[in-house]
C-alpha positions as CSV (number, residue, x, y, z in Angstrom):
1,X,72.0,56.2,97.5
2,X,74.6,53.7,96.8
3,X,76.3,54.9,100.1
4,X,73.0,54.2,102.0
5,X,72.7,51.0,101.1
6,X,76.1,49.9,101.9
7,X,75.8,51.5,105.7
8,X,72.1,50.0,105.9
9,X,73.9,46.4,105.4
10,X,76.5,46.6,107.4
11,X,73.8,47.4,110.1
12,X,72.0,44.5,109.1
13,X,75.1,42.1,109.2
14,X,76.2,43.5,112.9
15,X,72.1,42.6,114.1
16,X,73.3,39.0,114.5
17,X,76.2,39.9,116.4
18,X,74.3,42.1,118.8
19,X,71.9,39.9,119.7
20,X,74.3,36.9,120.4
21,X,76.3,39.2,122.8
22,X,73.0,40.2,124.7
23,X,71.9,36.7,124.5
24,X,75.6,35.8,126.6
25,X,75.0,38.5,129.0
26,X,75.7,37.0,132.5
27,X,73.6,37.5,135.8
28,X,75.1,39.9,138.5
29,X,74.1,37.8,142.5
30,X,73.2,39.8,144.9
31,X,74.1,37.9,148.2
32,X,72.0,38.7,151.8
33,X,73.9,36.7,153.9
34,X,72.2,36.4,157.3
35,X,72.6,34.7,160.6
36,X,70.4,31.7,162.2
37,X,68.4,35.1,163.7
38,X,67.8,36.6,160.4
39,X,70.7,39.2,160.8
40,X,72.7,40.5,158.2
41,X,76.4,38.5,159.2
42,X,79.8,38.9,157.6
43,X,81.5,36.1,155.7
44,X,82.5,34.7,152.0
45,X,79.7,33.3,150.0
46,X,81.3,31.0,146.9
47,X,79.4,29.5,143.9
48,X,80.9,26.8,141.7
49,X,79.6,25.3,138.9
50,X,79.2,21.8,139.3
51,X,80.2,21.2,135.7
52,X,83.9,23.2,136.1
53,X,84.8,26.6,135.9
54,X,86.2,29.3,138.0
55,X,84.5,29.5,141.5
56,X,83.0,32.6,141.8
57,X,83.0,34.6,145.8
58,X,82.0,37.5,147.4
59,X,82.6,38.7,150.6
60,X,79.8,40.3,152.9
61,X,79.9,42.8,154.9
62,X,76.9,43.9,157.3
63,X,75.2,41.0,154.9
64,X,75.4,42.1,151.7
65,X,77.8,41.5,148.6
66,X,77.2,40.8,145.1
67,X,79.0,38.4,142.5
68,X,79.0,40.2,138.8
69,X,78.9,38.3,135.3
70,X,77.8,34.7,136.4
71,X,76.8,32.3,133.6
72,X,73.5,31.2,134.2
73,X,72.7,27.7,135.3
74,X,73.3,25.5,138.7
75,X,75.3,25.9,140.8
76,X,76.6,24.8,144.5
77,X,76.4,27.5,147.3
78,X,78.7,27.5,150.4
79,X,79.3,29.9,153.0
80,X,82.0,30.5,155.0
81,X,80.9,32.6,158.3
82,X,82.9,35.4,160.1
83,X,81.6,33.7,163.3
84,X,79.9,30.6,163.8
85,X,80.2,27.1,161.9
86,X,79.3,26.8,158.6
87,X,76.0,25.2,157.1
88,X,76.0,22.3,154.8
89,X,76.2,23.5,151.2
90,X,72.8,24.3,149.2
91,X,72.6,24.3,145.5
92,X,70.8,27.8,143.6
93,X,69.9,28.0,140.0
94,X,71.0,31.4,138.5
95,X,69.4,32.4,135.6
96,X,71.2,33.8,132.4
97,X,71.2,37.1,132.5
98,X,69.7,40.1,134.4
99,X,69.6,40.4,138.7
100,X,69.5,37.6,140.7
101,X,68.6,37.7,144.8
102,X,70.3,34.6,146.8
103,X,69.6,35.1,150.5
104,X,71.6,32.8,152.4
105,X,71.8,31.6,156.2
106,X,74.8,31.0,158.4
107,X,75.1,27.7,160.3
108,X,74.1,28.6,164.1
């Protein structure tokens, strides 16, 4: 009985823990990058965090790429095209955890 006790709190003491690593859990971007036409176009998608941290890219191919284990929060989008100029940056808000779509337009 003594035994069970024991292994129950040591369960209970790791609950805490568990829940603080699921609550840090990042977002994974999935990026449809597309041209002025609405086709899927090639080119390197970056988001950095306007308050620091390590710029985070992708780079698409036929349109698509995706960015694992983003902190949530705001964030400044820019796209470097394959072809074509680039557009001016946009901002996106990623939230904290889960999947998160950013479809995203080459310049013309």
């Amino acid at each position: 009985m003594r035994v069970h006790r024991v292994l129950l709190a040591l369960l209970l003491s790791a609950l805490p823990l568990a829940i603080a690593a699921s609550a840090r859990a990042d977002a994974v971007v999935v990026v449809q990058l597309k041209d002025a036409g609405g086709h899927p176009a090639n080119g390197t998608v970056t988001l950095t965090s306007p308050s620091g941290g390590a710029a985070r890219s992708c780079r698409a191919q036929g349109g698509r790429c995706q960015i694992a284990s983003v902190p949530g929060g705001r964030y400044v989008v820019t796209v470097a095209p394959a072809q074509g100029a680039a557009p001016p940056a946009t901002s996106a808000m990623i939230p904290p955890n889960g999947t998160a779509t950013l479809i995203v337009r080459t310049g013309r």
